[in-house]
N, CA, C and O atoms as a Maestro MAE file, in Angstrom:
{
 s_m_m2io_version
 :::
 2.0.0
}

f_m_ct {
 s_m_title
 :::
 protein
 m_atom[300] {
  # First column is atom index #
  i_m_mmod_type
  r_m_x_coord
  r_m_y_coord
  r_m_z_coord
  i_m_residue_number
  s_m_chain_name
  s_m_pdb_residue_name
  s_m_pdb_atom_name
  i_m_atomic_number
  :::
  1 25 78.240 -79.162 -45.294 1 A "UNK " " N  " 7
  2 3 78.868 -78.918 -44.015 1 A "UNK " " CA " 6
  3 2 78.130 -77.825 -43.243 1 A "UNK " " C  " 6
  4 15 77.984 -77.995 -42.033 1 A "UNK " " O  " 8
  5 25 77.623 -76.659 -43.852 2 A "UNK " " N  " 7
  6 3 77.162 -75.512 -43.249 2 A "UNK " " CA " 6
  7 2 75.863 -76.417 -42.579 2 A "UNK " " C  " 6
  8 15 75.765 -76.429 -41.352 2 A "UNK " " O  " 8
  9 25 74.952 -77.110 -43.344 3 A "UNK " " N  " 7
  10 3 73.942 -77.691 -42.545 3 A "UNK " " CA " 6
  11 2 74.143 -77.930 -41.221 3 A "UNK " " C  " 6
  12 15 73.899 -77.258 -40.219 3 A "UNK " " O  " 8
  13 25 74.690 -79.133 -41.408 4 A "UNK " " N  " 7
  14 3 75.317 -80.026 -40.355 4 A "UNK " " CA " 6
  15 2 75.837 -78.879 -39.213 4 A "UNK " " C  " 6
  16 15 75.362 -79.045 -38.090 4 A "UNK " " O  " 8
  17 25 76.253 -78.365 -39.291 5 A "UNK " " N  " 7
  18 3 77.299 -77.023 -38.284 5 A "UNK " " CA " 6
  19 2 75.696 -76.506 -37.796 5 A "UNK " " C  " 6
  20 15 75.304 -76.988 -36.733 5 A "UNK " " O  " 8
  21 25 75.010 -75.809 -38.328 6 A "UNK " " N  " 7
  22 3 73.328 -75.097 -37.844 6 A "UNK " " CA " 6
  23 2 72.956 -76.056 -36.928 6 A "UNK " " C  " 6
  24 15 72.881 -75.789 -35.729 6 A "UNK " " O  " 8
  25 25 72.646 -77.463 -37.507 7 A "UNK " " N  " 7
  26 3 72.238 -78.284 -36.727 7 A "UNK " " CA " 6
  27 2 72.947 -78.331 -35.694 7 A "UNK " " C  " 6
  28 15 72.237 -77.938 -34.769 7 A "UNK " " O  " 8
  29 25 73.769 -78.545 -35.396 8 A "UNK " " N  " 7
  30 3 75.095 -79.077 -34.208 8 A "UNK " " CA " 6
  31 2 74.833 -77.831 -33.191 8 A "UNK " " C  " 6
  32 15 74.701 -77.893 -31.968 8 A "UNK " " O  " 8
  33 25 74.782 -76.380 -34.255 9 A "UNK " " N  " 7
  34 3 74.223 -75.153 -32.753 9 A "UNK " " CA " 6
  35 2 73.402 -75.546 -32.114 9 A "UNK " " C  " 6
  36 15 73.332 -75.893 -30.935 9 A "UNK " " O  " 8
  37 25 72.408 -75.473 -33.301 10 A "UNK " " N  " 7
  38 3 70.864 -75.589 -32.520 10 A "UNK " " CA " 6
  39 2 70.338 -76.828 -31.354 10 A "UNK " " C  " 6
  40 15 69.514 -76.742 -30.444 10 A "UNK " " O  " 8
  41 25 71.058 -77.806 -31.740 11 A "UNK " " N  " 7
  42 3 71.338 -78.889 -30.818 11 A "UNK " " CA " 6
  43 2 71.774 -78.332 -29.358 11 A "UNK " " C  " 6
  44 15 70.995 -78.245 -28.409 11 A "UNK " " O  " 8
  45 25 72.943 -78.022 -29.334 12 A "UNK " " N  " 7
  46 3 73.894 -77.427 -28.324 12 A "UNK " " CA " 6
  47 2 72.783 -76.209 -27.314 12 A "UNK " " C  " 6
  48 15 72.559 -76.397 -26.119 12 A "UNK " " O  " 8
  49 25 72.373 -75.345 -27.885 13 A "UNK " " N  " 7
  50 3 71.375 -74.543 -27.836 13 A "UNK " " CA " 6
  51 2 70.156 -75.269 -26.803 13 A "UNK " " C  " 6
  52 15 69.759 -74.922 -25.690 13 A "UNK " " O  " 8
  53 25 69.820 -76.251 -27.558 14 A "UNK " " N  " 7
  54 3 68.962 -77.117 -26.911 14 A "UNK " " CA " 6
  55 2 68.903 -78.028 -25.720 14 A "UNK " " C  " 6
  56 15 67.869 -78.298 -25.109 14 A "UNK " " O  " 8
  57 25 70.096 -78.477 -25.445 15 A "UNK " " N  " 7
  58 3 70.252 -79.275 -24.703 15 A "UNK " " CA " 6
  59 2 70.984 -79.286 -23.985 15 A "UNK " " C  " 6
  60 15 70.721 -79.964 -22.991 15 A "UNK " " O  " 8
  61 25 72.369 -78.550 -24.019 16 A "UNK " " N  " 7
  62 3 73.429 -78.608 -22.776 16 A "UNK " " CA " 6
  63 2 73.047 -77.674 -21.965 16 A "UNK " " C  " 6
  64 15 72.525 -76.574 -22.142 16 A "UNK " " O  " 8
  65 25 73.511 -78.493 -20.680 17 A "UNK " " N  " 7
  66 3 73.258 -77.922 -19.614 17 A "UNK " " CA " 6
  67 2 74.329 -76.688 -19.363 17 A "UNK " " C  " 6
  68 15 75.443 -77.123 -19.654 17 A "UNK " " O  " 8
  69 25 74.406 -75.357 -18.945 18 A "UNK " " N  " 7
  70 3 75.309 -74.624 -19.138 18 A "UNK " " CA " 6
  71 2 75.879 -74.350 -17.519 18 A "UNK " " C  " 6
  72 15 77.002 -73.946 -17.221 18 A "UNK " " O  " 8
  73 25 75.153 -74.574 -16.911 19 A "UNK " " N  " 7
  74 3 74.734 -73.774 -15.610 19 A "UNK " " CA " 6
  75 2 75.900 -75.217 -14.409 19 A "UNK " " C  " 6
  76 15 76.370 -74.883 -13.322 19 A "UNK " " O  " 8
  77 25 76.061 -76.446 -14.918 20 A "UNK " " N  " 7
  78 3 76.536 -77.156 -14.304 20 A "UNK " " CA " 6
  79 2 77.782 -77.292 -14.213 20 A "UNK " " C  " 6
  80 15 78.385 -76.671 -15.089 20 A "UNK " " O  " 8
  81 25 78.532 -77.959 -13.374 21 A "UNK " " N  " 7
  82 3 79.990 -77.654 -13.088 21 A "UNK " " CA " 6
  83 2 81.011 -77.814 -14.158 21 A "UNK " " C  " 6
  84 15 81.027 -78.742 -14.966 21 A "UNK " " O  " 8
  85 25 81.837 -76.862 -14.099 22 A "UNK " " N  " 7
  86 3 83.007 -76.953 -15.534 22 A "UNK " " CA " 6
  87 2 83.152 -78.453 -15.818 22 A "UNK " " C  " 6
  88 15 83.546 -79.012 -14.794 22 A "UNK " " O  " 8
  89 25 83.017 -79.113 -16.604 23 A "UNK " " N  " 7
  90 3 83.552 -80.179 -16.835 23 A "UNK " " CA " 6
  91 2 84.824 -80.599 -18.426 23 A "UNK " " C  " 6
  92 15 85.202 -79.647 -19.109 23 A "UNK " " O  " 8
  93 25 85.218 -81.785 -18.714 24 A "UNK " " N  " 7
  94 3 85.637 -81.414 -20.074 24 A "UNK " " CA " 6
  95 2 84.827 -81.262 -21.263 24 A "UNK " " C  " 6
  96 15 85.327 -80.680 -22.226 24 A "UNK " " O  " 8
  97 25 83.504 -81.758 -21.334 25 A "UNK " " N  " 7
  98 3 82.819 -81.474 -22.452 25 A "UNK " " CA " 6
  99 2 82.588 -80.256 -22.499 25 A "UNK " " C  " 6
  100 15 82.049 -80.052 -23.587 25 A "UNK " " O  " 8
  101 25 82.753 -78.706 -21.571 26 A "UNK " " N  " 7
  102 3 82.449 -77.664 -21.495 26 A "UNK " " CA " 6
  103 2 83.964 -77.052 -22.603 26 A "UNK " " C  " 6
  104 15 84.015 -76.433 -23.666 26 A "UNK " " O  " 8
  105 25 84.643 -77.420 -22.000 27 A "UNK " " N  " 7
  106 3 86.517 -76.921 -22.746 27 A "UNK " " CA " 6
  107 2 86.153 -77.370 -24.264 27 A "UNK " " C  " 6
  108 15 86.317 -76.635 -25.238 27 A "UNK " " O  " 8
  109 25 85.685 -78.562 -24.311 28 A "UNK " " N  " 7
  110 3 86.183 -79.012 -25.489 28 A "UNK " " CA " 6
  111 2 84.931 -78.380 -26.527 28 A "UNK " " C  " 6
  112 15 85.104 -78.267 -27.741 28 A "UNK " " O  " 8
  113 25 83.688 -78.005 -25.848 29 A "UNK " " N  " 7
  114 3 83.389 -77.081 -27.056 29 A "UNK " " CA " 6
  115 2 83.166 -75.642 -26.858 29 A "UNK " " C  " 6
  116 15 82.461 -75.026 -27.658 29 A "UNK " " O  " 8
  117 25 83.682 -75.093 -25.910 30 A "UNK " " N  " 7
  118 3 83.961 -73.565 -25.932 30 A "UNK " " CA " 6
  119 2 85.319 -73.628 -26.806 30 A "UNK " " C  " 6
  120 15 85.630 -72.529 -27.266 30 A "UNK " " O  " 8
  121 25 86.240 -74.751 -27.146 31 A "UNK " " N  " 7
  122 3 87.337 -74.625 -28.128 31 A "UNK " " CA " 6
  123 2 86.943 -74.685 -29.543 31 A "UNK " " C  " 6
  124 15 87.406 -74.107 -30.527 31 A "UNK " " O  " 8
  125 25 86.091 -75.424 -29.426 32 A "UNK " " N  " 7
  126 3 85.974 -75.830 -31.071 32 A "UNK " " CA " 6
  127 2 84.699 -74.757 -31.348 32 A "UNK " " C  " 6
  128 15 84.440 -74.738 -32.552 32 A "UNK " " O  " 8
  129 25 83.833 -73.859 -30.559 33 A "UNK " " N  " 7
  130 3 83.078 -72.865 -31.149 33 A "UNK " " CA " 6
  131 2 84.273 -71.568 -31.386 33 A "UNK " " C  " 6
  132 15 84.120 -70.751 -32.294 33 A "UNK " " O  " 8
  133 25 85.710 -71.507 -30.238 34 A "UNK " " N  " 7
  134 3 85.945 -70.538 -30.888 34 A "UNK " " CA " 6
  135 2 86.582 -70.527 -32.169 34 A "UNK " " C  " 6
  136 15 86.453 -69.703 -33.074 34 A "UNK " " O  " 8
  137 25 87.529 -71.908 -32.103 35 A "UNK " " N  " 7
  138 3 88.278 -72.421 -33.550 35 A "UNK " " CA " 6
  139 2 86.864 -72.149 -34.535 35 A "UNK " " C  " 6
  140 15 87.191 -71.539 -35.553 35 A "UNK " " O  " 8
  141 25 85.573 -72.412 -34.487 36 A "UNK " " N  " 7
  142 3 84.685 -72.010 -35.618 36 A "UNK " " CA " 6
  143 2 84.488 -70.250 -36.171 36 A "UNK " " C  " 6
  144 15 84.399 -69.706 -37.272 36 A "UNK " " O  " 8
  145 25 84.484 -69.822 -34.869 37 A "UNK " " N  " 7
  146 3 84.605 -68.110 -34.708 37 A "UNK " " CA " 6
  147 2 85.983 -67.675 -35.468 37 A "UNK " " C  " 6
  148 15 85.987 -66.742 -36.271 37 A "UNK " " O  " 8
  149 25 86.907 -68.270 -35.215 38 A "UNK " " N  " 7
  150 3 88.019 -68.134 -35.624 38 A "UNK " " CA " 6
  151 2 87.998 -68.065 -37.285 38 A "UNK " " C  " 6
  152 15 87.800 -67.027 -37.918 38 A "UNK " " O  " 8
  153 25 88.181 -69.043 -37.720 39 A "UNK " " N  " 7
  154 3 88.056 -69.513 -39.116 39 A "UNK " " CA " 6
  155 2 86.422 -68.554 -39.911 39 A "UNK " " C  " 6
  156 15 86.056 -68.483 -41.084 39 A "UNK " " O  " 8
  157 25 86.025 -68.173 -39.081 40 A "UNK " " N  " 7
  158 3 84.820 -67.752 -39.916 40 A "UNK " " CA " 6
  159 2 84.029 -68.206 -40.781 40 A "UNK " " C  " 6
  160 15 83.637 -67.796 -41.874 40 A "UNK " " O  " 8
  161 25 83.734 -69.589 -39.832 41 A "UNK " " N  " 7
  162 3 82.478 -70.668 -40.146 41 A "UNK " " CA " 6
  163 2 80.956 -70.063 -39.998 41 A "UNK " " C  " 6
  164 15 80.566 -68.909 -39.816 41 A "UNK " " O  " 8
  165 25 80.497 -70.880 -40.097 42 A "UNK " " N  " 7
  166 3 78.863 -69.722 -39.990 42 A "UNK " " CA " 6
  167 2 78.552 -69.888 -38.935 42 A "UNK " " C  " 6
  168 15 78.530 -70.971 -38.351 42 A "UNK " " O  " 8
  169 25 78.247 -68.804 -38.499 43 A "UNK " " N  " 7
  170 3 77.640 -67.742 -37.275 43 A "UNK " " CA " 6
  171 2 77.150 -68.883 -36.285 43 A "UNK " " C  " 6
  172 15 76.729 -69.861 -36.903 43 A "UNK " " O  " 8
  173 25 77.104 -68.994 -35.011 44 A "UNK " " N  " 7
  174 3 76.526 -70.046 -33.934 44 A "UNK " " CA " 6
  175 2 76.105 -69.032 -32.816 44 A "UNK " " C  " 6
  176 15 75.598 -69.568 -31.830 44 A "UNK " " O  " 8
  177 25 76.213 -67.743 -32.786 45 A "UNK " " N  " 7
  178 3 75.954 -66.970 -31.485 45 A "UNK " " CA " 6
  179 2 74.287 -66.225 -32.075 45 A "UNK " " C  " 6
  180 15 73.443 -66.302 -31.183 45 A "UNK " " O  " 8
  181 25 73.768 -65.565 -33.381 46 A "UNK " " N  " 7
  182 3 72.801 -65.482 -33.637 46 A "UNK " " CA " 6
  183 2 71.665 -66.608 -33.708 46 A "UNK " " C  " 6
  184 15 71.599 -67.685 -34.300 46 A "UNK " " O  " 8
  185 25 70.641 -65.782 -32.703 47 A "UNK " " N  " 7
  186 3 69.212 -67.048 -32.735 47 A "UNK " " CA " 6
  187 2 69.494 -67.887 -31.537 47 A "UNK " " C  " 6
  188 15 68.618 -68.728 -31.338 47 A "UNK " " O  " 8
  189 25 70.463 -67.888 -30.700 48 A "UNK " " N  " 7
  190 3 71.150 -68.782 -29.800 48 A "UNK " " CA " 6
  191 2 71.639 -68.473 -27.989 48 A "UNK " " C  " 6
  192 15 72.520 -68.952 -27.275 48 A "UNK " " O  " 8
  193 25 70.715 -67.588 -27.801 49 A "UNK " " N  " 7
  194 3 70.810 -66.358 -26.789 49 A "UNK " " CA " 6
  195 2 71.642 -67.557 -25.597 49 A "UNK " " C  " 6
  196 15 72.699 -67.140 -25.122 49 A "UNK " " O  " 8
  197 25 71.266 -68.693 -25.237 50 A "UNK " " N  " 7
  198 3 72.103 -69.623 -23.962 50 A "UNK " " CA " 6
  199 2 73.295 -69.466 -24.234 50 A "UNK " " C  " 6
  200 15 74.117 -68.833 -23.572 50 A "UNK " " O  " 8
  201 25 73.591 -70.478 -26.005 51 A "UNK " " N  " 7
  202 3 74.884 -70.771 -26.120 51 A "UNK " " CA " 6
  203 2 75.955 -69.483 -26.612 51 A "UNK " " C  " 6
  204 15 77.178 -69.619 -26.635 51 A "UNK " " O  " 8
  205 25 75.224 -68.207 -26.999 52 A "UNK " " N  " 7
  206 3 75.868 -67.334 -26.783 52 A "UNK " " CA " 6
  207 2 76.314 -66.545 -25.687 52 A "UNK " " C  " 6
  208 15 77.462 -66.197 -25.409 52 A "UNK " " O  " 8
  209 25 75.188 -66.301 -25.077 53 A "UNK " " N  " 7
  210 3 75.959 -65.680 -23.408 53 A "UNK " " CA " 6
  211 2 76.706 -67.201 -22.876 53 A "UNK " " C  " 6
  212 15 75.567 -67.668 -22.858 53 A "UNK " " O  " 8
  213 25 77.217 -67.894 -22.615 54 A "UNK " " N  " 7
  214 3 77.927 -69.093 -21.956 54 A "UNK " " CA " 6
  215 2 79.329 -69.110 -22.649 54 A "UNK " " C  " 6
  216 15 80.444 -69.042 -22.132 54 A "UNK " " O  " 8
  217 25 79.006 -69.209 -23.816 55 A "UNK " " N  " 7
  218 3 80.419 -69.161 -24.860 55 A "UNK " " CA " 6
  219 2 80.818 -67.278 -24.498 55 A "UNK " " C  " 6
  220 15 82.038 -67.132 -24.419 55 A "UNK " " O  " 8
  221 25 80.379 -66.535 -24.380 56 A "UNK " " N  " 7
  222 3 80.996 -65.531 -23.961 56 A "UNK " " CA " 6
  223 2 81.475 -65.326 -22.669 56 A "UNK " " C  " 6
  224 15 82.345 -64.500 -22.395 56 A "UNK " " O  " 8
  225 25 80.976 -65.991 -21.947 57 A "UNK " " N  " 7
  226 3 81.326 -65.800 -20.536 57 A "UNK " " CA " 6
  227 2 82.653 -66.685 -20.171 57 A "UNK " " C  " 6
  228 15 83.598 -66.455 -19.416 57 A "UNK " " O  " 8
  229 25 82.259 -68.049 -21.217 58 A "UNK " " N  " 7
  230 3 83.721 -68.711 -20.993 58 A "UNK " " CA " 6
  231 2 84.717 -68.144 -21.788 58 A "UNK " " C  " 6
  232 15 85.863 -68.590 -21.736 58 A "UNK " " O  " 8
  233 25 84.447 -67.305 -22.446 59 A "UNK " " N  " 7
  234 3 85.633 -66.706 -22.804 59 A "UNK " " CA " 6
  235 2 86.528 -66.038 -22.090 59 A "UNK " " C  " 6
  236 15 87.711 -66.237 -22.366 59 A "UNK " " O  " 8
  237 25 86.282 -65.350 -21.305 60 A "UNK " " N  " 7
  238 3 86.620 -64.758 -20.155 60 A "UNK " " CA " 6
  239 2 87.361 -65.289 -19.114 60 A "UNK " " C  " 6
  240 15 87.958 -64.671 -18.232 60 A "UNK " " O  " 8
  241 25 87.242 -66.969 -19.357 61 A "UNK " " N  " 7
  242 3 88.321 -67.408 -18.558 61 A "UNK " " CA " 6
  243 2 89.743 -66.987 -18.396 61 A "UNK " " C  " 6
  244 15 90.083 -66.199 -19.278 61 A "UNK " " O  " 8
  245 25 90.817 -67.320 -17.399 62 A "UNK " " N  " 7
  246 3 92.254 -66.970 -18.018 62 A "UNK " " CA " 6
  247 2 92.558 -68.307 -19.118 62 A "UNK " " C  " 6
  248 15 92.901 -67.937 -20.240 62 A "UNK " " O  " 8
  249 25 92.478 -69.620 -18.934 63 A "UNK " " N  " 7
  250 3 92.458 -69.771 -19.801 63 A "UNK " " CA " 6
  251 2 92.490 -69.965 -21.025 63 A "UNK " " C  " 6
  252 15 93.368 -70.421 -21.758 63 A "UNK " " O  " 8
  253 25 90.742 -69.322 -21.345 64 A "UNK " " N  " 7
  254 3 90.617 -68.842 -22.775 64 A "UNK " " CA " 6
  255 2 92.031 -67.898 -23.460 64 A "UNK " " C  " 6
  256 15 92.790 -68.125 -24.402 64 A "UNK " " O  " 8
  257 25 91.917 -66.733 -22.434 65 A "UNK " " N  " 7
  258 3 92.594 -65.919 -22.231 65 A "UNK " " CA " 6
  259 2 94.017 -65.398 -22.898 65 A "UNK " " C  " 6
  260 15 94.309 -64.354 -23.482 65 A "UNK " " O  " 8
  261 25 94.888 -66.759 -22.503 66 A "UNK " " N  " 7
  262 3 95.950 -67.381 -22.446 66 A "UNK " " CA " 6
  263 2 96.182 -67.914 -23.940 66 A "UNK " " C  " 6
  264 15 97.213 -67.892 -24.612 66 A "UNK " " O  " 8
  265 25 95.173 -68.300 -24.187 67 A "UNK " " N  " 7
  266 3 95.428 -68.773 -25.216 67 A "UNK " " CA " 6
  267 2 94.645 -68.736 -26.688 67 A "UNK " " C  " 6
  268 15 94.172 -69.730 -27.238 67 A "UNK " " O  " 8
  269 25 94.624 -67.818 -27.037 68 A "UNK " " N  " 7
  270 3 93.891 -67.150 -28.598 68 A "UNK " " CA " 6
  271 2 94.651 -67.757 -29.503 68 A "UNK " " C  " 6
  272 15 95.843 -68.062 -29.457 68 A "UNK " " O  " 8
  273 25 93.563 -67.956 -30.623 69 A "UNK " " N  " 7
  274 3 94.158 -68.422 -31.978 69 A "UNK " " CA " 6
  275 2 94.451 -67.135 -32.915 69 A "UNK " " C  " 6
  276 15 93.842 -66.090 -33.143 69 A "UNK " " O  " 8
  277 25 95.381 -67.568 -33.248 70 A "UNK " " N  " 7
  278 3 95.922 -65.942 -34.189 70 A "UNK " " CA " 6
  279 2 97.020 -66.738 -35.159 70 A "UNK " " C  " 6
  280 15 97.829 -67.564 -34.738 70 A "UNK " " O  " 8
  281 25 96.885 -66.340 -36.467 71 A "UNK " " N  " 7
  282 3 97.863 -66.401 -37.542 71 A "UNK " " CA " 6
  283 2 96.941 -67.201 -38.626 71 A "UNK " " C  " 6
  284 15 95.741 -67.101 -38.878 71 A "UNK " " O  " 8
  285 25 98.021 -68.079 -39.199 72 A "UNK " " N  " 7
  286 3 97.511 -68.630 -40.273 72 A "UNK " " CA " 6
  287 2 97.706 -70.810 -39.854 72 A "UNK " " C  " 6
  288 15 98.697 -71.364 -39.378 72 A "UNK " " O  " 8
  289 25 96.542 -71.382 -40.221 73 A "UNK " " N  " 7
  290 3 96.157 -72.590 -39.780 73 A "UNK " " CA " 6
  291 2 95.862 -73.328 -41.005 73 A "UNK " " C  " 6
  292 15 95.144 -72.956 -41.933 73 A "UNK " " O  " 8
  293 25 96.752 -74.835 -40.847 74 A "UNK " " N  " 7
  294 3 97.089 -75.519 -41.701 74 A "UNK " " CA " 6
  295 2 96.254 -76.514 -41.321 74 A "UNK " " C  " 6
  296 15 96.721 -77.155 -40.379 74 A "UNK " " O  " 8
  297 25 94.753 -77.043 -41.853 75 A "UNK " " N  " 7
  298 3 93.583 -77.876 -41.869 75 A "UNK " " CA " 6
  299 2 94.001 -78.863 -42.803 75 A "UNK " " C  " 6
  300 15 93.247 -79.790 -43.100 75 A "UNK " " O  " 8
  :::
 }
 m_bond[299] {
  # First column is bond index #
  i_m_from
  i_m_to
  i_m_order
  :::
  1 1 2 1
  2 2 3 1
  3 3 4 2
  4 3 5 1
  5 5 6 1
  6 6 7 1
  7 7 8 2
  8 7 9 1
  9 9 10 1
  10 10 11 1
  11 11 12 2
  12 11 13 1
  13 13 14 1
  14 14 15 1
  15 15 16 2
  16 15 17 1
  17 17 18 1
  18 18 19 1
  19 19 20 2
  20 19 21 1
  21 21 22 1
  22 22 23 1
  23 23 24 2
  24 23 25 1
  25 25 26 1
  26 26 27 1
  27 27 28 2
  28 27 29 1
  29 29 30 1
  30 30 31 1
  31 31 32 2
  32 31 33 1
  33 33 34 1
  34 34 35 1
  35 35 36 2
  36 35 37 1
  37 37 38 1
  38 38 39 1
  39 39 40 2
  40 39 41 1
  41 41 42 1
  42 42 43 1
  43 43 44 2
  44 43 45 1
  45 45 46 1
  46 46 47 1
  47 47 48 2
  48 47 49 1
  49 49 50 1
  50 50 51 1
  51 51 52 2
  52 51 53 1
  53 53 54 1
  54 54 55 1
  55 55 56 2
  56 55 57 1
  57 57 58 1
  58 58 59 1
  59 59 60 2
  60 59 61 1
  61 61 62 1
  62 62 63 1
  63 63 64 2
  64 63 65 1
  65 65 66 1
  66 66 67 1
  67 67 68 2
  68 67 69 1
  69 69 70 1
  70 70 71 1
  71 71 72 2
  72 71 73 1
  73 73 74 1
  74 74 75 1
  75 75 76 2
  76 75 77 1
  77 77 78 1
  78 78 79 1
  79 79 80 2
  80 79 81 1
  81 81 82 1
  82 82 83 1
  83 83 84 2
  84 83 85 1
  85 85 86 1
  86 86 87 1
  87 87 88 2
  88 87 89 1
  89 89 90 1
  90 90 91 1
  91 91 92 2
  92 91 93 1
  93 93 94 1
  94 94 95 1
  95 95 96 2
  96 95 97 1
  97 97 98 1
  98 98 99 1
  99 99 100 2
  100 99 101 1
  101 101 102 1
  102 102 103 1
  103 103 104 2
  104 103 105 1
  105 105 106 1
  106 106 107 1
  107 107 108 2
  108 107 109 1
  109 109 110 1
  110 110 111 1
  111 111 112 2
  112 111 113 1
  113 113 114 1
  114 114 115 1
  115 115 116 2
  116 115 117 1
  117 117 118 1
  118 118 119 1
  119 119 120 2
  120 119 121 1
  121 121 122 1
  122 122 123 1
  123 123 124 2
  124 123 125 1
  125 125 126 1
  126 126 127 1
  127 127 128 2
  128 127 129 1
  129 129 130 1
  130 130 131 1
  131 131 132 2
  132 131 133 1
  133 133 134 1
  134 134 135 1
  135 135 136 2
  136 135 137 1
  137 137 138 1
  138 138 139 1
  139 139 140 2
  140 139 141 1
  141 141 142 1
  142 142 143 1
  143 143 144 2
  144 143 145 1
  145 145 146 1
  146 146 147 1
  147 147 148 2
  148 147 149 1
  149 149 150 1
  150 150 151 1
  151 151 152 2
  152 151 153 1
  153 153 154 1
  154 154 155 1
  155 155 156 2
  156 155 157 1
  157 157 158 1
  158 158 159 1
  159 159 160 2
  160 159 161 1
  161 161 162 1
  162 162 163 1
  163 163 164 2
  164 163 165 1
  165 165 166 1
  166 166 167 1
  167 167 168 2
  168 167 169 1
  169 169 170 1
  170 170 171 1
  171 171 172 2
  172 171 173 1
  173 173 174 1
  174 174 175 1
  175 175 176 2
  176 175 177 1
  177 177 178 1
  178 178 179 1
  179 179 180 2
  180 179 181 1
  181 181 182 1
  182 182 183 1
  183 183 184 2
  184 183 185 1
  185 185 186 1
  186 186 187 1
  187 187 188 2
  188 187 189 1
  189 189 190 1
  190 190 191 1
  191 191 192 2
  192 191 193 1
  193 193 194 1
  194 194 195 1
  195 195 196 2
  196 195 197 1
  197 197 198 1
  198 198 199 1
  199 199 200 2
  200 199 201 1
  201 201 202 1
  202 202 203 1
  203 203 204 2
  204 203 205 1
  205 205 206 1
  206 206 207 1
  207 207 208 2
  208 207 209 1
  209 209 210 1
  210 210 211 1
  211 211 212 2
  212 211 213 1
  213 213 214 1
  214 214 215 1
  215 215 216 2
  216 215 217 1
  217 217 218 1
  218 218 219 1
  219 219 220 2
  220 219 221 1
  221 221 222 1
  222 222 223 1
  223 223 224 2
  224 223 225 1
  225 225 226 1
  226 226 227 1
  227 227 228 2
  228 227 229 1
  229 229 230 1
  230 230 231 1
  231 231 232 2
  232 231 233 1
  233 233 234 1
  234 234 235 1
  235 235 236 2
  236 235 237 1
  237 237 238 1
  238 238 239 1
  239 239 240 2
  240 239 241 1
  241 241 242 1
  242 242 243 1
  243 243 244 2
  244 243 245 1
  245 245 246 1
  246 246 247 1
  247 247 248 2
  248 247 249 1
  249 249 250 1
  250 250 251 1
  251 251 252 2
  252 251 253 1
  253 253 254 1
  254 254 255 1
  255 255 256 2
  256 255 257 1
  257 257 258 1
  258 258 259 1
  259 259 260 2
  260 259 261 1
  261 261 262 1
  262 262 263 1
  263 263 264 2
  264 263 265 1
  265 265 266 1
  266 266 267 1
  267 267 268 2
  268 267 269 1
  269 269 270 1
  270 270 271 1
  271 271 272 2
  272 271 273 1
  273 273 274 1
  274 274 275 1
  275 275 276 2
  276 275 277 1
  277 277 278 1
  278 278 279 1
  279 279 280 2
  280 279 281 1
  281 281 282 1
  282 282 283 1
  283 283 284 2
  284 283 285 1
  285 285 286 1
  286 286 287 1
  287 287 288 2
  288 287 289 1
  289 289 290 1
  290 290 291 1
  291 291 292 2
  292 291 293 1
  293 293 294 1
  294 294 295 1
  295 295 296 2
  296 295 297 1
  297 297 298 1
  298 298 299 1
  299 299 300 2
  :::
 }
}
């Protein structure tokens, strides 16, 4: 799994466009990088300077904001 997850950054890293208008593929993985941040999956912001400043900046949404993951999560 950890592979697969590196790959999937480095991909992301590579190829999405960041700079273009909010769309839903933007939500749906600024959610699932933070649900990864969350859980304390392996690291996606080191080595990754785009998809880290972007995923930080969308954090900042209200939003994001609004809605943090906190407690305990039943996978």
């Amino acid at each position: 799994m950890k592979t697969k997850l590196i790959e999937s950054y480095d991909y992301l890293e590579q190829t999405t466009e960041f700079d273009e208008p909010l769309h839903v593929g933007h939500i749906a993985v600024a959610t699932a990088l933070d649900w990864l941040a969350f859980r304390d999956l392996p690291d996606f912001e080191t080595g990754r300077p785009r998809l880290s400043k972007w995923f930080r900046e969308f954090l900042q949404r209200p939003s994001m904001q609004a809605t943090p993951y906190d407690g305990e999560t039943h996978d």
